[in-house]
Structure formats: C-alpha cells, structure tokens
C-alpha positions in Angstrom: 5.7 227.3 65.7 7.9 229.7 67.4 8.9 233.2 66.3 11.9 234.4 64.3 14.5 236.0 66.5 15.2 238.9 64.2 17.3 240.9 66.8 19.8 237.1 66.8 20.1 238.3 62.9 20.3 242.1 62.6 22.7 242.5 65.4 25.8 240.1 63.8 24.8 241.6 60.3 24.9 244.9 62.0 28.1 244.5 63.7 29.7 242.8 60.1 28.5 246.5 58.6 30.4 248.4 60.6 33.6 246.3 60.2 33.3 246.1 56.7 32.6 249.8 56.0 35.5 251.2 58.3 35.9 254.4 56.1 32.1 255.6 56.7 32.4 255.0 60.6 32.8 258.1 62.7 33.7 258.0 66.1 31.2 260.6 68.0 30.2 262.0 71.0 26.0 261.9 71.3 25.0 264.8 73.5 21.4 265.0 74.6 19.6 268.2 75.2 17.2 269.0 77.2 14.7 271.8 77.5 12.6 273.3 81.3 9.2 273.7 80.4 8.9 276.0 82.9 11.7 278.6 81.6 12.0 277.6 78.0 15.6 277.3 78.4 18.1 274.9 76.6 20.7 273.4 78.4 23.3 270.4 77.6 22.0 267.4 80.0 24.5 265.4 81.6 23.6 262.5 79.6 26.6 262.1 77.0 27.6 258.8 75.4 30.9 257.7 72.8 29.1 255.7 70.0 30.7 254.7 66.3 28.3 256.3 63.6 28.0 254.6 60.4 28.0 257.9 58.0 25.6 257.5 54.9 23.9 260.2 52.4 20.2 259.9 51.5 19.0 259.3 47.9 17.8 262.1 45.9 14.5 260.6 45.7 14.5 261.0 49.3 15.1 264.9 49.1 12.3 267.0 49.7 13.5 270.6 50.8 11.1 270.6 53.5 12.0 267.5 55.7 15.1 266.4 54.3 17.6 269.0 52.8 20.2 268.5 50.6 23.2 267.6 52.0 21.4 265.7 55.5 23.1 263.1 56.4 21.9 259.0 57.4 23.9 257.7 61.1 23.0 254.1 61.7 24.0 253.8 65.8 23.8 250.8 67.6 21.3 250.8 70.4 23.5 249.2 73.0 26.0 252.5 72.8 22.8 254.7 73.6 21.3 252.6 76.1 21.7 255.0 78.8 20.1 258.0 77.2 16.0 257.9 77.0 14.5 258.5 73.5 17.7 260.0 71.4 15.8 263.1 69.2 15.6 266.3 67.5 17.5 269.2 69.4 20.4 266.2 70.2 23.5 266.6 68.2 26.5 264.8 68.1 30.5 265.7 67.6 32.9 264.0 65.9 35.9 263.5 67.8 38.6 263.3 65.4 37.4 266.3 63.1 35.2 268.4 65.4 32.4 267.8 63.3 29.0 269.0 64.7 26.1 266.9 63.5 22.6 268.2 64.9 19.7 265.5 65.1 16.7 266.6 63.3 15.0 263.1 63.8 15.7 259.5 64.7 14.0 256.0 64.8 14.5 253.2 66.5 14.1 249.7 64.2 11.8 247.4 64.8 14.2 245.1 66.3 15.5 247.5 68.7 19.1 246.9 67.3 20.5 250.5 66.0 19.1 254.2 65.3 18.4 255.8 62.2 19.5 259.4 62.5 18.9 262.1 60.3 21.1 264.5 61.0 22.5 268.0 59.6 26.2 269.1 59.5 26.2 272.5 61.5 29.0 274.5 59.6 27.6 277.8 61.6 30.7 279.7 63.5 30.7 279.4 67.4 31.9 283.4 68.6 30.9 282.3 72.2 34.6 282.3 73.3 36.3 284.0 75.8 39.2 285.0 73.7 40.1 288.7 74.0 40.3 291.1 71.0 43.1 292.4 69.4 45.1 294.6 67.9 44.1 293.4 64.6 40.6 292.7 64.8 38.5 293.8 62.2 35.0 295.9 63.2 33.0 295.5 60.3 34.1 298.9 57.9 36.3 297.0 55.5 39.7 298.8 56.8 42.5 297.7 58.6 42.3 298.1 62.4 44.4 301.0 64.1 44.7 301.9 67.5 42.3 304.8 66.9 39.2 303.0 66.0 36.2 305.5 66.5 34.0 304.2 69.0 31.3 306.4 68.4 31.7 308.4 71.5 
C-alpha cells in the first residue's frame, strides 16, 4: 500500500484558492530580518522575495489579547515564492506594493505538506519620521501655535 501524495492535492487546491479569491490576494514584498548576536543590532538582510499573499482575518474565537490581537491578520504564502529565504519568522515583515502596506510577522508555520505558510501578521500603522526631508517654514514644534520665523529655541 503506498502513501497518499498530499502535496499532489493541496498544491492545485491551493493554486484554485488563490484564483478564485482574487480580491483577498495582495501582491507583497517579504523582507527578512536579521539580528548579530554579537551587537544586538537589527538590520534588513539581503534576502527579499515578491510573493502573492492570500489576506484573511482570524475568528473571534481565536482572539486572545495576548497572542493574537484584534485586528491580526491570516497570509496563506506559497512555499515555492519563499524558497530562497530559510525559516520565514517573527521580526520579518512584508509590504504591499500597491498600497504601501506594512505587515510585521509575529509568527508563521509551515503545513505539513510543505505547500504554503501560515502567517500571522500585524498591520504596522506607526509613522516612519526617519526621512531626510528638511523642515520648514511651517512646521509645527509641539506648543499648539502656528510656526513664525521667530520660534524660541531656548537659547
């Protein structure tokens, strides 16, 4: 008696999912992070791969506040688009690229078939002030008033 091929049965079910659910697939940019032991530092790896994201939402059942939040999302990823990144995990994150959307990993799983990932992941709506853009005339420094040319600086 031979053994079921279940990857010959989940990957063409798989791929049917994904055609039939067009409006919940996301096309995304999986960016792996990595972290010196030595340092403690976090830096963006090189290792970056395009993938299609099947978008879903968890059940309220599956809430708990501790593990998963409300609002924590369910990406189903095919395995083959992350084949060249080792052990996809929490601290990885991912972008939309239409929208800009920035997903961060909190965990992920790999069936038992090996066929797609099961991410959980958490929309990052957090504002990114690490530009380079230079301030002006009209910035606003925190008192609630207009900006003048005559802000005291304190000095």
């Amino acid at each position: 008696m031979s053994a079921i091929a279940l990857h010959k049965i989940v990957v063409p079910q798989l791929d049917r999912a994904f055609d039939l659910a067009g409006e919940l697939v996301r096309v995304c940019i999986f960016y792996k992070m990595e972290s010196s032991a030595g340092t403690g530092l976090v830096v963006m790896a090189d290792l970056s791969a395009s993938v299609l994201a099947l978008v879903g939402s968890y059940r309220s059942g599956d809430i708990d506040g501790t593990v998963v939040h409300v609002g924590d999302e369910r990406l189903i990823v095919r395995a083959g688009e992350l084949a060249g990144i080792p052990s996809p995990g929490a601290g990885d994150y991912l972008i939309e690229t239409l929208s800009g959307l920035h997903r961060e990993i909190i965990a992920a799983r790999l069936d038992g078939t090996a066929s797609f990932w099961t991410l959980q992941t958490r929309r990052v709506t957090a504002e990114d002030w690490g530009d380079l853009s230079a301030a002006s005339m009209s910035e606003d420094w925190g008192d609630l008033t207009a900006a003048t040319n005559f802000e005291d600086w304190q000095t």
